[in-house]
N, C-alpha and C positions, 0 to 999 in steps of 0.2 A: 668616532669620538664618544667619550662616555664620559659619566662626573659622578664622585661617591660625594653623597650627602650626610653631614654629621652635624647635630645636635648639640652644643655646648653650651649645657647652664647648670649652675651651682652657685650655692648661698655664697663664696668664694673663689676666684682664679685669682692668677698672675701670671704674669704673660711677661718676663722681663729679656732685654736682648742686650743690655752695654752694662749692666749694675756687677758692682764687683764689691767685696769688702763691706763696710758697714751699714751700707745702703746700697738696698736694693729692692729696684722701681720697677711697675709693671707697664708694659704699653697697653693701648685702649682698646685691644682687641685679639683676640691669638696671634702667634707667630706661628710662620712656618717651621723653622725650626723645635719651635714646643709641642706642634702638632705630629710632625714626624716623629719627633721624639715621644709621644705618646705611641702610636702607632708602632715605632720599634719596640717599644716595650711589649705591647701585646703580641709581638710575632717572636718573639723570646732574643732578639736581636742582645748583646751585652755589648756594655760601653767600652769593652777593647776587640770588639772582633775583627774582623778585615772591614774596611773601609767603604769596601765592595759592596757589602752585603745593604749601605747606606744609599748607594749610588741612584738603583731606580726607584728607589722612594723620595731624594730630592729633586729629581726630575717632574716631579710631577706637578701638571699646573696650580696653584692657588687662590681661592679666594674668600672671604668675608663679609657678611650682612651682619648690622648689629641690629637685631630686633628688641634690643634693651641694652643700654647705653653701660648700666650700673653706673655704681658711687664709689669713689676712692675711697679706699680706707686706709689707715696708715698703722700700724702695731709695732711695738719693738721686743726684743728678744735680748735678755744678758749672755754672754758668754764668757765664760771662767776661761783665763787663757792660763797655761800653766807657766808657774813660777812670778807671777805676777798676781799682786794682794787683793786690785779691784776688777771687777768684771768688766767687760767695755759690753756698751750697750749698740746693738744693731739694730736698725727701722726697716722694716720689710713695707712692702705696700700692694692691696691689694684692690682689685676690681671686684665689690659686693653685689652680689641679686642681679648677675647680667648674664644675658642670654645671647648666645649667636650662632648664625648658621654656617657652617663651613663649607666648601666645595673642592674639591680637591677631582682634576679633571685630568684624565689619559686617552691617548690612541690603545692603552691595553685594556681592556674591561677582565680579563683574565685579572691581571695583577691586583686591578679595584674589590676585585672578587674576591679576593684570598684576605685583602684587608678587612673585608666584611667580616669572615670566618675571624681572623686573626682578634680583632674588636667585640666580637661574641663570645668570643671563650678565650680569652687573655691569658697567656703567660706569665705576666707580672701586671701586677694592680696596674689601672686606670688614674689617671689624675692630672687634672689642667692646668699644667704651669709649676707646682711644689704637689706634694705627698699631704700636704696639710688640707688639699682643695679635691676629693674626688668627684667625677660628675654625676647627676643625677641622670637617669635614665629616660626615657631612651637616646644614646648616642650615635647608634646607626640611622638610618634615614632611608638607603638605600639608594641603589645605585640606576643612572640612568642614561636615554642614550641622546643624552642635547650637551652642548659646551656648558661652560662655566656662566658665562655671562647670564645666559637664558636662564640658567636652573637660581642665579641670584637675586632674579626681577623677578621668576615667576613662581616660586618655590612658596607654599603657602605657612606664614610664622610660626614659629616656634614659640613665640610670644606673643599675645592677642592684646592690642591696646586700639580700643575704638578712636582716640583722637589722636592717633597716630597719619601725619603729613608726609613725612617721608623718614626712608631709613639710609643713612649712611652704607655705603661698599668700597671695601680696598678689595684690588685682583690685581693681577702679574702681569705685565704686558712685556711684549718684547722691545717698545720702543714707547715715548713721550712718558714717562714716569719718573719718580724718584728713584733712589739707589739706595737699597737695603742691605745689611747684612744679615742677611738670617735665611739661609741654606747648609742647612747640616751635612757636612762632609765628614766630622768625623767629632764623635761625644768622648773618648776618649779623656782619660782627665791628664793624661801626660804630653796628648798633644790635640787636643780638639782643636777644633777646625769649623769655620762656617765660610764660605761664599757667599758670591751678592747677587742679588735681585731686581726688576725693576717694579716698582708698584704705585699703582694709582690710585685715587678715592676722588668718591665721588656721593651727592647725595642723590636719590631714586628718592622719586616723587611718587610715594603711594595715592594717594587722590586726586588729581588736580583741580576737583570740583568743590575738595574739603572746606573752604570758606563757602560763608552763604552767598551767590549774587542774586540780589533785588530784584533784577531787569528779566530773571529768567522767567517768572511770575507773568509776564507783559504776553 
């Protein structure tokens, strides 16, 4: 069992999974699907190749710590559609100044490995969510040999906040979870594709001592 660690923060992400048309909404934290899809990109993966070449990278376990929450942000964009005199305006929305750690966990450590290399020296630019967000460095973290869980409680922040109580975590479970859709089967724009997931969240309690108690003094 092994787990690659990756670093996601920039002044900007968006992380969207059901937005289509004039609106489009980010969720509160990466998807999996975005995150594979960053990863296909640095391994030169193109959005019509065999399906295959997706297969053992959405197998792969996932999970999320938000060691910075960020701020919605909301912006819109005109688009001139042709033959038609006004622009229609679109709202894009974004996750501002938020930081998260990722984990993405295999029985291959080989495969974790090649993503390393792959995320170091990129075939196609980097970027969290749109082209408009790339990330600040460092994204790798490196790779280790404990599960997911462990590496999400005990991985030291990416973000440093002294009055920090506890940090939120979504991870994949096999069973007591919600139902996601965001497993990349195929990006494809003629026939993409995503399967479903199960995912949990929870908050981790960084201190448990963080409030002062009186009595300890006695």
């Amino acid at each position: 069992m092994a787990v690659l660690l990756l670093r996601l923060a920039a002044p900007l992400q968006a992380w969207g999974s059901s937005s289509k048309f004039i609106v489009r909404s980010t969720e509160r934290e990466p998807t999996k699907s975005g995150v594979i899809g960053m990863i296909a990109a640095a391994m030169g993966i193109q959005r019509n190749d065999d399906a295959k070449k997706l297969a053992p990278l959405a197998q792969l376990r996932f999970g999320v710590r938000a060691d910075k929450e960020g701020v919605l942000l909301k912006d819109f964009h005109t688009v001139q559609v042709p033959r038609e005199k006004h622009p229609e305006v679109s709202y894009r929305y974004y996750l501002s100044d938020a930081a998260f750690l990722v984990a993405l966990e295999s029985d291959d450590k080989t495969l974790l490995e090649s993503i390393v290399s792959a995320l170091q020296k990129p075939v196609y630019p980097l970027y969290l969510g749109r082209k408009s967000c790339p990330p600040t460095l460092p994204v790798v973290l490196g790779v280790k040999d404990e599960d997911m869980l462990t590496a999400l409680k005990n991985e030291p922040f990416v973000y440093e906040n002294d009055r920090r109580k506890n940090v939120r975590i979504s991870y994949e479970v096999s069973s007591g979870g919600a139902m996601v859709q965001d497993v990349s089967l195929s990006f494809s724009q003629l026939h993409r594709k995503h399967g479903w997931r199960m995912k949990r969240e929870e908050l981790f309690i960084v201190d448990k001592n963080a409030e002062h108690d009186a009595f300890s003094e006695l």
